[in-house]
N, C-alpha and C positions, 0 to 999 in steps of 0.2 A: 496209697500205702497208708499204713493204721501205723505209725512209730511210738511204742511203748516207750516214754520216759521215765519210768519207775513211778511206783504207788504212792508217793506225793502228791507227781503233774500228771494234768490231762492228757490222754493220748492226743499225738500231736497227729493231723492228716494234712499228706502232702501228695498233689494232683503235678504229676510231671507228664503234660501232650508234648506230642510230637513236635508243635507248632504252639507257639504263645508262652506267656509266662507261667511259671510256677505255681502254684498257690499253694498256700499255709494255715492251716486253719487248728485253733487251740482254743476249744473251748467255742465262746462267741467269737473270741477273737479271727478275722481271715485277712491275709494280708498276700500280695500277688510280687512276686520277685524276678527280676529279669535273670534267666539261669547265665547266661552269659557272663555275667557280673558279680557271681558266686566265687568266693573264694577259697571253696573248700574242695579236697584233693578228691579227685574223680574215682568212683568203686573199679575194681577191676572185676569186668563183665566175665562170666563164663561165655563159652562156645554157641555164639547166637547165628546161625546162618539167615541172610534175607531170603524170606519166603515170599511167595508170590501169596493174594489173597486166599484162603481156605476156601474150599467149594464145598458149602452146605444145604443141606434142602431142611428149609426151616420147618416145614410142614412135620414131618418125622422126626426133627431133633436129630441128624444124620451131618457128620463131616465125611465128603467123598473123598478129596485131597488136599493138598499130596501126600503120598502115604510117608506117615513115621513122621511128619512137619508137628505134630499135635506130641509125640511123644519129646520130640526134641526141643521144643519151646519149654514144655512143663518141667525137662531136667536142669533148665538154664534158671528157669523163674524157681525151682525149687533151693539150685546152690546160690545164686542173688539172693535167695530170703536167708540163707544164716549167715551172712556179712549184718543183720538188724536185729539188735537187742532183744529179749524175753520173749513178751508175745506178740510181737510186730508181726501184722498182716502185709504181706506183700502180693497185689493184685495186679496184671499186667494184661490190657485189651490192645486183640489184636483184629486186624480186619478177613472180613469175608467177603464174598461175592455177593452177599446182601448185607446192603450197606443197616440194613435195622434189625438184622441179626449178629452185633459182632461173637467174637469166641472169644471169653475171658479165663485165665487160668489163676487162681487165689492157692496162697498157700502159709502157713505157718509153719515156721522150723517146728517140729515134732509131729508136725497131725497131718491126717491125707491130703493130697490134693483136690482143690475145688473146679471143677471145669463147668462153665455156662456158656450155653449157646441162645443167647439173647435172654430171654427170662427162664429158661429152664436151667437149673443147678443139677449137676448130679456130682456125688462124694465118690471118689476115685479110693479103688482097696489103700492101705497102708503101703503097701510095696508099690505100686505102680508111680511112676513105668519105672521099667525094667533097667538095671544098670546098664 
């Protein structure tokens, strides 16, 4: 995530895996945070169901399944991005059946969504997806 702290400070970048610490990074500065140990009050997630891996065929740039998994992640990662300030990027990778292709969904409160399937980007219409 890119965290826009106003046009004074540097955007702040913070890497939250699954597994390991935090990291924090302002400027040169990077500093790693045991998240456990955080004392500040948990976001309230939208409607994120566990999916199984996404079955991609990297050659084509092609997600087979499961259908509607790709639209329903993007709606989550889309209402999680306007709980963060101005122009905070909010990126969120998710796994697939090829572990060196993952499926990344990016997004900016105002602007389309970003979906990548390992190094291919493609810019999602304004409206998508679908309410």
């Amino acid at each position: 995530m890119l965290l826009d702290q106003g046009a004074e400070l540097p955007v702040l970048v913070v890497e939250c895996p699954a597994v390991g610490p935090v990291i924090l990074g302002e400027g040169e500065q990077v500093v790693q945070l045991d998240a456990d140990r955080l004392a500040a009050e948990p976001l309230l997630l939208p409607d994120v169901r566990a999916l199984p891996p996404f079955e991609v065929d990297a050659v084509r740039a092609e997600i087979t399944a499961p259908l509607g998994g790709v639209e329903h992640q993007a709606r989550a990662v889309r209402e999680l991005a306007e709980a963060f300030p101005g122009r905070s990027v909010l990126s969120v990778q998710f796994a697939t059946t090829d572990v060196e292709t993952p499926l990344t969904i990016a997004v900016r409160t105002g602007d389309p969504l970003v979906l990548a399937l390992g190094v291919e980007e493609f810019e999602m219409p304004a409206d998508w997806p679908p309410a």
